[in-house]
C-alpha positions in Angstrom: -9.6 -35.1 3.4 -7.3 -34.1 0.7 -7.8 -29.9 0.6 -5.4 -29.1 -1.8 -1.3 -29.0 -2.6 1.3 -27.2 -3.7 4.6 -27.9 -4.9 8.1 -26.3 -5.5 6.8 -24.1 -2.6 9.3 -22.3 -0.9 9.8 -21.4 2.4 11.7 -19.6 5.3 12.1 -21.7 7.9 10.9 -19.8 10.7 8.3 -19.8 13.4 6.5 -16.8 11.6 6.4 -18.5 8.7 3.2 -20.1 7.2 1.2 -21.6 9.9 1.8 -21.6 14.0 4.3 -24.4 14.5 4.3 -26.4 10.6 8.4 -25.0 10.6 9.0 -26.2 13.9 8.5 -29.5 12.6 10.5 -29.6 9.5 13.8 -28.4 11.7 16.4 -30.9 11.1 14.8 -32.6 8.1 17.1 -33.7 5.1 16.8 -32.8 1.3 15.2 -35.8 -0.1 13.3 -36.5 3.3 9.6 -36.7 4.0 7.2 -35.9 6.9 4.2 -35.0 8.6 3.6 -31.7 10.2 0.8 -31.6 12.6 -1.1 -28.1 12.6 -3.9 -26.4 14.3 -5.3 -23.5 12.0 -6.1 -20.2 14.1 -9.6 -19.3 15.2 -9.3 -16.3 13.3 -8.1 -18.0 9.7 -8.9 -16.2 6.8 -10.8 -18.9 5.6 -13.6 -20.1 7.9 -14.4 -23.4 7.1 -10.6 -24.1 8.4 -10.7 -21.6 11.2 -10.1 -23.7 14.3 -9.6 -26.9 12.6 -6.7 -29.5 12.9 -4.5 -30.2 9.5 -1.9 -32.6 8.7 0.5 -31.6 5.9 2.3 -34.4 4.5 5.5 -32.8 3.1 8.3 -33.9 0.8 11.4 -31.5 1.5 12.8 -31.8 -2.3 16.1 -29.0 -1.4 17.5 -27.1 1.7 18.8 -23.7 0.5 20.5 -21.0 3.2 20.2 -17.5 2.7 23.8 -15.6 2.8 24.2 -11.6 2.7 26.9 -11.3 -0.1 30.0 -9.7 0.1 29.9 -6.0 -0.4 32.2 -4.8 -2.8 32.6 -3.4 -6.4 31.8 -6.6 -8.1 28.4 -6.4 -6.2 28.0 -3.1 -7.0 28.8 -3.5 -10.7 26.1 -6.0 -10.7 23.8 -3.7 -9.5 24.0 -1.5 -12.5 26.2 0.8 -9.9 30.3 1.3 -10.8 31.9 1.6 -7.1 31.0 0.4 -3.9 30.9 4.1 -3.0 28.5 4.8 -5.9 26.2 2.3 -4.6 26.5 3.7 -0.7 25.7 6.7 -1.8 22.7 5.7 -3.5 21.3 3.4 -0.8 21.8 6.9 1.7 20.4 8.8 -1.1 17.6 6.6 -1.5 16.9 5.9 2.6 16.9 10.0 3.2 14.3 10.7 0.3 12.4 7.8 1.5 12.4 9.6 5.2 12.0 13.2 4.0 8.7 11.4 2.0 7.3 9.3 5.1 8.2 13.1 7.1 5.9 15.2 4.6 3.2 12.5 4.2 3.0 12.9 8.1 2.9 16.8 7.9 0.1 16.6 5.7 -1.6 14.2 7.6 -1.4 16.6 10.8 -2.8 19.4 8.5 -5.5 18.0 7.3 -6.6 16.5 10.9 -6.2 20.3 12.1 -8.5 21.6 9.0 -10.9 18.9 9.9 -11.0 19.8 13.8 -11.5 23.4 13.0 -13.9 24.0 10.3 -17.7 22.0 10.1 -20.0 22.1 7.6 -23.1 20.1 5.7 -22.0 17.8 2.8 -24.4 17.2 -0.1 -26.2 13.8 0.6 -26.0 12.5 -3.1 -22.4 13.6 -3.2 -21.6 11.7 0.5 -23.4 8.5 -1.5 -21.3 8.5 -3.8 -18.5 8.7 -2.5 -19.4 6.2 0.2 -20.1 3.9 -3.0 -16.5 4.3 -4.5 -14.8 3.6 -1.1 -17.2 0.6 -0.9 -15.7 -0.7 -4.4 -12.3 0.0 -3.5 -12.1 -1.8 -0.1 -13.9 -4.9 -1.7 -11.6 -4.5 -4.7 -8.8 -5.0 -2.6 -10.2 -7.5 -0.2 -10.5 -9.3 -3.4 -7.2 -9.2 -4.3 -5.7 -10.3 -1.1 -7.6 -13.4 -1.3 -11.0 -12.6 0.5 -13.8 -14.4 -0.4 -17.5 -13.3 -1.4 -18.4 -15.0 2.2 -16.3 -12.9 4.6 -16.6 -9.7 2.9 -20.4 -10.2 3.6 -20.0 -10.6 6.8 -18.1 -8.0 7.2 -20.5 -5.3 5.5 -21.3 -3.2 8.0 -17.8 -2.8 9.3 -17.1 -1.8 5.7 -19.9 0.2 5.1 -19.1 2.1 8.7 -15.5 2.9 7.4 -16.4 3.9 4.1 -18.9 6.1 5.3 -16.6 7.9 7.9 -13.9 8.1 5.1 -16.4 9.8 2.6 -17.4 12.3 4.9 -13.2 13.4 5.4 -12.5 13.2 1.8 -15.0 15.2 0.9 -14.3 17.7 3.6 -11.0 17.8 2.9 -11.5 17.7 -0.6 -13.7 21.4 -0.4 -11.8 22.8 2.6 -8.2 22.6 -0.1 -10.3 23.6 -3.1 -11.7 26.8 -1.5 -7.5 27.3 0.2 -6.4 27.1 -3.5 -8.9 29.6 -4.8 -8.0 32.1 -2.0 -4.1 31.6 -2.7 -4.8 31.4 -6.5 -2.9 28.4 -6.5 -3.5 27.0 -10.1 -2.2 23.9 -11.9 -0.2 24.1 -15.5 -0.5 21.8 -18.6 3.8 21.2 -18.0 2.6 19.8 -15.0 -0.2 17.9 -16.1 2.2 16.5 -19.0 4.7 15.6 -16.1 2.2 13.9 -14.0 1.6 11.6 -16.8 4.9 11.2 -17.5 5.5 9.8 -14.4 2.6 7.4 -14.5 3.4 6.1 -17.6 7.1 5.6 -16.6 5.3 3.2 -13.6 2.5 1.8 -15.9 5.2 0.9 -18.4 3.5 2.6 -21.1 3.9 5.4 -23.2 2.6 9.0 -22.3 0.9 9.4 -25.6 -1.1 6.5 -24.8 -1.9 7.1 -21.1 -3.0 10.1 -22.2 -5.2 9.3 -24.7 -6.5 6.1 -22.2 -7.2 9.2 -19.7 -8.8 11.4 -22.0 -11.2 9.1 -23.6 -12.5 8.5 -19.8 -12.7 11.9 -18.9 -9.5 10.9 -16.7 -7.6 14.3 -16.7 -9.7 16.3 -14.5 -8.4 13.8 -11.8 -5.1 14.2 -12.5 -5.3 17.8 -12.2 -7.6 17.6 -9.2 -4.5 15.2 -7.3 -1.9 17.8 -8.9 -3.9 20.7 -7.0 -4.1 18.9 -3.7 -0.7 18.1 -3.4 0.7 21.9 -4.5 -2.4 23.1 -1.9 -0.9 20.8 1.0 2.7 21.7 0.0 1.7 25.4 0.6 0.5 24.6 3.8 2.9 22.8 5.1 5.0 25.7 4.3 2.9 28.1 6.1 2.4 26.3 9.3 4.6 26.6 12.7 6.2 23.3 13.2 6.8 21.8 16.9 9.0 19.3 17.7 7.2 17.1 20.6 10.1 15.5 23.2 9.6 11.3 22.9 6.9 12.1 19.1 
């Protein structure tokens, strides 16, 4: 039964490519050249009514490209918008230590927070741990959704997502009045400049106009977010600062 086709489909040639085996069997094959692959779909397929099942994928191999690194020099720097082959190997190491110093501080946080968590316990409001739980619920799906999941196997995942969700709201919201109450004890307040950056920022990625964004956030009652985020992340920053770093032999 004919399931479905696609065409100018491209595609590394490579045994973790597409499905278990399918590249295997176009190895050797010539622009121009058809055949058949022979595939068995994993128990585990995203979508169950294939999960399990065998396939045959009739193929028509219409070109044969090879992937080559170019040649690094100026002209390849020039064409990246950068003047020098020094210019642009400074901004790849540029780029690759802010990346790392990031991924580092996003850790630190992480650490702190786990340690805030472990140390101080308290009741949540019910209605406020709903609705929370309700929010994580519509992002997750959200997502799901976008990724390609369909209406069937998010419901029968539910209760796996309804488990996390409710495990998450109960940190967030932890978190979330363990950093405010830090804040008001350090008096650590957030500016408008700093607001007006934020958005800035956002609207750079957005590709939009602050003005706009602004006014978009504004008519939603979106701003006391972005302040909220902006206190968080000064309120994190200050305790990183504070805390007694260890380096772990093998971490």
């Amino acid at each position: 039964k004919g399931l479905g086709e696609n065409k100018e489909f491209c595609l590394l040639i490579s045994s973790e490519s597409f499905l278990p085996g399918f590249c295997d069997q176009l190895i050797g094959a010539n622009a121009g050249e058809k055949r058949q692959a022979l595939v068995d779909f994993p128990v585990d397929f995203p979508q169950k009514p294939l999960a399990g099942k065998k396939a045959t994928f009739f193929v028509d191999v219409v070109s044969i490209k090879e992937k080559k690194l170019p040649e690094l020099n100026d002209e390849l720097a020039k064409k990246l918008g950068v003047e020098s082959l020094d210019k642009l190997k400074e901004a790849v190491r540029k780029s690759l230590l802010s990346e790392a110093e990031g991924q580092q501080n996003a850790d630190l946080r992480r650490q702190v927070v786990d340690h805030l968590l472990g140390k101080v316990a308290f009741d949540l409001p019910e209605s406020l741990v709903q609705q929370e739980t309700r929010s994580i619920i519509y992002d997750v799906v959200r997502e799901n959704s976008v990724r390609g999941a369909t209406k069937e196997q998010l419901e029968q995942k539910k209760n796996e997502i309804f488990g996390f969700a409710a495990r998450s709201a109960q940190d967030r919201l932890r978190t979330s009045f363990i950093l405010d109450a830090i804040a008001q004890a350090e008096q650590i307040k957030v500016d408008e400049a700093e607001v007006e950056q934020q958005i800035a920022q956002l609207a750079q990625r957005s590709r939009t106009t602050p003005e706009r964004l602004k006014a978009q956030l504004t008519e939603k009652g979106g701003l006391g977010e972005i302040e909220e985020q902006i206190l968080v992340s000064k309120t994190l920053d200050f305790l990183v600062a504070q805390a007694k770093i260890e380096t772990v032999a093998g971490a």
